[in-house]
C-alpha positions in Angstrom: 101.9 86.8 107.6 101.2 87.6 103.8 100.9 83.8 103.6 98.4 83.1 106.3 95.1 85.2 105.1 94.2 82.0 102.3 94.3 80.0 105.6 90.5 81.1 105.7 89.9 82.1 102.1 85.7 82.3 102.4 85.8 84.1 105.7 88.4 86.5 104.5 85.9 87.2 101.4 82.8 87.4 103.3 83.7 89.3 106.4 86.2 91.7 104.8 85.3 95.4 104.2 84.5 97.0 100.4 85.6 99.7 99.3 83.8 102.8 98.3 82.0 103.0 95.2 83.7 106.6 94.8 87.1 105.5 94.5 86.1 103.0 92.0 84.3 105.6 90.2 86.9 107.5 90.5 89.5 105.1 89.1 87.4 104.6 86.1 87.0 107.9 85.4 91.0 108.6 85.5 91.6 106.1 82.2 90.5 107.0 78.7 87.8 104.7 77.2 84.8 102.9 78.5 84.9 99.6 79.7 88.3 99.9 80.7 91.3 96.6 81.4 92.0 96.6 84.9 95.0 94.4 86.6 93.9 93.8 90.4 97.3 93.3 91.7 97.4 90.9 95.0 93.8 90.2 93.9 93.3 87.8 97.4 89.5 86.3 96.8 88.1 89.1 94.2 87.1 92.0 96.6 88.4 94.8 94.9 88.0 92.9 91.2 84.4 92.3 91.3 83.7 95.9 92.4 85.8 97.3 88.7 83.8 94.2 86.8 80.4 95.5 88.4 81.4 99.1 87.2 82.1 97.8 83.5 85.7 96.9 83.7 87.4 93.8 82.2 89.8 92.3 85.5 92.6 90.1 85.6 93.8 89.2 88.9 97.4 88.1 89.9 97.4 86.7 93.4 100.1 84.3 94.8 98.3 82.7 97.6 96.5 79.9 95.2 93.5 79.3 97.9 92.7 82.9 97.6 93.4 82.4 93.7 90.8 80.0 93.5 88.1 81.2 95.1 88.0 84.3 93.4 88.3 82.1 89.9 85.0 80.6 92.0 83.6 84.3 91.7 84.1 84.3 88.0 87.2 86.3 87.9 90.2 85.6 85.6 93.3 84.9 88.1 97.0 84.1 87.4 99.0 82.9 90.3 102.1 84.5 90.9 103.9 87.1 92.6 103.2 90.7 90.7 107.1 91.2 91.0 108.2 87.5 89.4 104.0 87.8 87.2 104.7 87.5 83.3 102.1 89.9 81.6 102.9 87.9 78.1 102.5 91.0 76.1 99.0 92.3 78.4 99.1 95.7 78.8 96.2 97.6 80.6 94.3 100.9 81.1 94.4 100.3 85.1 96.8 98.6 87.5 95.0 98.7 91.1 95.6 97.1 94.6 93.2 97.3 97.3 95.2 96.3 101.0 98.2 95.1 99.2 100.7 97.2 97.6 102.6 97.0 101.0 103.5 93.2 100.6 105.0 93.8 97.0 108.5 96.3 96.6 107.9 99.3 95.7 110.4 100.1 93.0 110.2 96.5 91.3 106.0 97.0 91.8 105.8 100.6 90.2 108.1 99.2 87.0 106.2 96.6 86.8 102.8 98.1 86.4 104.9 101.1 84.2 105.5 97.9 82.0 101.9 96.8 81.8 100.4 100.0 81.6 99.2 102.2 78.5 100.0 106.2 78.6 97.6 107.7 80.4 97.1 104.4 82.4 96.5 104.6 86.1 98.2 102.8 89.1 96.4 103.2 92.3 97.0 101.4 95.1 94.8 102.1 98.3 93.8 101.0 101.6 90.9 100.5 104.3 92.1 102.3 107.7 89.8 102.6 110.6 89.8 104.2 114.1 88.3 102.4 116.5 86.1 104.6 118.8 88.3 105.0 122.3 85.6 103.1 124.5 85.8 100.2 121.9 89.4 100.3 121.5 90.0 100.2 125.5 88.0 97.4 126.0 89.6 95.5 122.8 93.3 96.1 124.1 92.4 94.6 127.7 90.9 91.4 126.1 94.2 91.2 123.7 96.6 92.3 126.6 95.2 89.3 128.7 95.5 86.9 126.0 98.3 87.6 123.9 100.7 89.6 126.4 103.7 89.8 124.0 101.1 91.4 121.3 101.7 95.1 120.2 97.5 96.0 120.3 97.4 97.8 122.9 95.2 100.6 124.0 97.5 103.2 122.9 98.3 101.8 119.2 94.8 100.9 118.3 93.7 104.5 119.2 96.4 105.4 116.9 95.5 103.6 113.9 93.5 104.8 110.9 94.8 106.9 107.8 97.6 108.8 110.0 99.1 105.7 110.8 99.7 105.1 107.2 101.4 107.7 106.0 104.9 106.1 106.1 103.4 103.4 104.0 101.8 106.0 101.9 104.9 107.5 101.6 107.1 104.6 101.0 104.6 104.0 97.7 104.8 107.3 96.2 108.8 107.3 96.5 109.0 103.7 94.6 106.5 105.3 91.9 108.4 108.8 91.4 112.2 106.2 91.4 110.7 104.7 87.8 110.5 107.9 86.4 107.3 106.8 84.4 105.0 108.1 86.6 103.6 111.7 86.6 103.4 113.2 90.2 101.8 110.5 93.1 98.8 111.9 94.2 97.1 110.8 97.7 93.2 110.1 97.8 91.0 109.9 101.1 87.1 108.9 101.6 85.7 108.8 104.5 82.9 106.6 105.6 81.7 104.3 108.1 80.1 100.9 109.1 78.2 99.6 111.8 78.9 96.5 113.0 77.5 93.6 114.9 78.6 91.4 117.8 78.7 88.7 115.4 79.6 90.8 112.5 83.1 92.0 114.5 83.9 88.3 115.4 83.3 87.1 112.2 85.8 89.6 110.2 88.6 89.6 113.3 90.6 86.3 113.1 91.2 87.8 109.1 93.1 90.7 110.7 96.7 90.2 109.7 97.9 89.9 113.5 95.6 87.1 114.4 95.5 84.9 111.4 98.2 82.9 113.2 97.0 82.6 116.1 96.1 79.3 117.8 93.3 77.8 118.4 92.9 78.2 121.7 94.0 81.6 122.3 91.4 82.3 119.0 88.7 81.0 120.9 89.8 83.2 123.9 90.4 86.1 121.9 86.5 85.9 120.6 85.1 84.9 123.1 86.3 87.9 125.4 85.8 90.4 122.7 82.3 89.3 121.8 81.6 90.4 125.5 82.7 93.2 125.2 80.5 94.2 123.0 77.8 92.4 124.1 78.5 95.4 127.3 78.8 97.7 124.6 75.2 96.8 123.8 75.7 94.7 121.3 77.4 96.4 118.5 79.6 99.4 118.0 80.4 102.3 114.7 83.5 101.9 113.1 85.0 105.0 111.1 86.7 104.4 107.8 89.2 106.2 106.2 89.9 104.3 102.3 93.2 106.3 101.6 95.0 105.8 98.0 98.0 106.5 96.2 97.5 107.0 92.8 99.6 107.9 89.8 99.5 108.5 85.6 101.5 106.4 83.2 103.2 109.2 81.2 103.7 108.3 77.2 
C-alpha cells in the first residue's frame, strides 16, 4: 500500500488535505533561529514542504516513491529519493525533522535515531497526522456503497464512525515509545487542532481513490465505488462537513 499512492501522484497532491497553518506555526516557533532547515520526511508530492517553505523555512524532502519524488521537485522542492531509514544525510543536519501522514510507514526506533542523527540540540521531530470523523448520516451511507462493492473490505459503518484522532492513539503511541527508546529525545509531547472542511460531490470523489484502502482497487470496482458514493451525496444534497482532527507527536533533540 505505501507503494501505491505515486500511482496517481497529481491527484494525490491536488485532492489531499493541508494541514493547519497553526501547527506549522507552531513547529517553527519550537526551533531557535529564523528561517529555520526543515527535513520533510516521506515528503510524497510536497504537501507538508511547501507549507514550511511558505512560512520561511529551507526544506529538503526524502521520499522513496520517485513519482511522488518528482513532482514535488516539479513544485520547486529539493527531494532525495530514498527510504528515511536506508537516506544518507552526508553530513546535513537540521533545525526540524517533520512528517505529515507518514511516520507510520518508517520504524519507529530506526526513524527516531535517524532524525536524533540529523538533528541540532534543541531541534524538533514532529510527526503528525490528518484524522477525520465522518458525520454518522455520511458514514452510513458510505459503508453501504463499500459493503456492496467490496464485501471483504473492513469500512464498514461501525469502523468509519470510529475513526478520527481516537483511533490513532496506538499509532500515536507506538511513535512516542520509538522516540523515548533513543534516549535523545526529551519527553514526546502529543499535539491536537481541530478544524473542519466542507466538501463537494466532486470534491469527495476526487480525493477518495487517494485513500490508502482504495488506491488498489480496480478499475471497475473504482468506477463502482464513485459512482455510488457520488449519489450518495448527491441525496445528501450535494455535499457534506467533514471534522478534522490534525494530531502530532512531537519531541526536542536534547544536546
Amino acid at each position: 500500500m505505501a507503494e501505491s499512492f505515486g500511482s496517481d501522484a497529481a491527484r494525490y497532491d491536488r485532492a489531499r488535505p493541508r494541514y493547519p497553518q497553526a501547527l506549522v506555526d507552531r513547529v517553527v516557533a519550537a526551533v531557535p533561529g529564523p528561517g529555520p532547515d526543515v527535513l520533510s520526511v516521506g515528503c510524497g508530492t510536497g504537501i507538508d514542504a511547501r507549507q514550511f517553505q511558505t512560512a520561511g523555512c529551507t526544506v529538503l524532502g526524502v521520499e522513496p516513491d520517485a513519482r511522488m519524488a518528482d513532482l514535488a521537485r516539479r513544485g520547486g522542492l529539493d527531494v532525495d529519493t530514498a527510504t528515511f531509514e536506508a537516506w544518507d544525510p552526508t553530513g546535513r543536519t537540521f533545525d526540524a525533522v517533520v512528517a505529515g501522514q507518514a511516520w507510520h510507514w518508517i520504524d519507529p526506533i530506526a526513524g527516531a535515531a535517524k532524525a536524533a542523527r540529523v538533528l541540532r540540540p534543541g531541534g524538533l521531530l514532529a510527526a503528525f497526522w490528518n484524522t477525520f470523523q465522518l458525520p454518522p448520516e455520511v458514514a452510513e451511507a458510505f459503508a453501504t456503497v463499500y459493503q456492496r462493492v467490496m464485501p471483504d473490505s473492513p469500512l464498514s459503518a461501525r469502523a468509519m464512525r470510529k475513526q478520527g484522532p481516537d483511533a490513532y492513539q496506538p499509532l500515536l503511541t507506538k511513535a512516542a515509545d520509538g522516540i523515548r527508546a533513543t534516549g535523545g529525545f526529551g519527553e514526546p509531547e502529543q499535539w491536537c487542532y481541530d478544524w473542519e472542511w466542507t466538501y463537494t460531490r466532486d470534491a469527495w470523489l476526487d480525493q477518495l481513490p487517494t485513500q490508502g484502502i482504495l488506491t488498489q482497487l480496480p478499475p471497475d470496482r473504482m468506477k463502482e465505488v464513485l459512482s455510488d458514493v457520488g449519489a450518495a451525496i448527491d441525496a445528501m444534497g450535494g455535499s457534506f462537513t467533514m471534522p478534522y482532527a490534525t494530531v502530532a507527536v512531537t519531541a526536542a533533540r536534547t544536546d
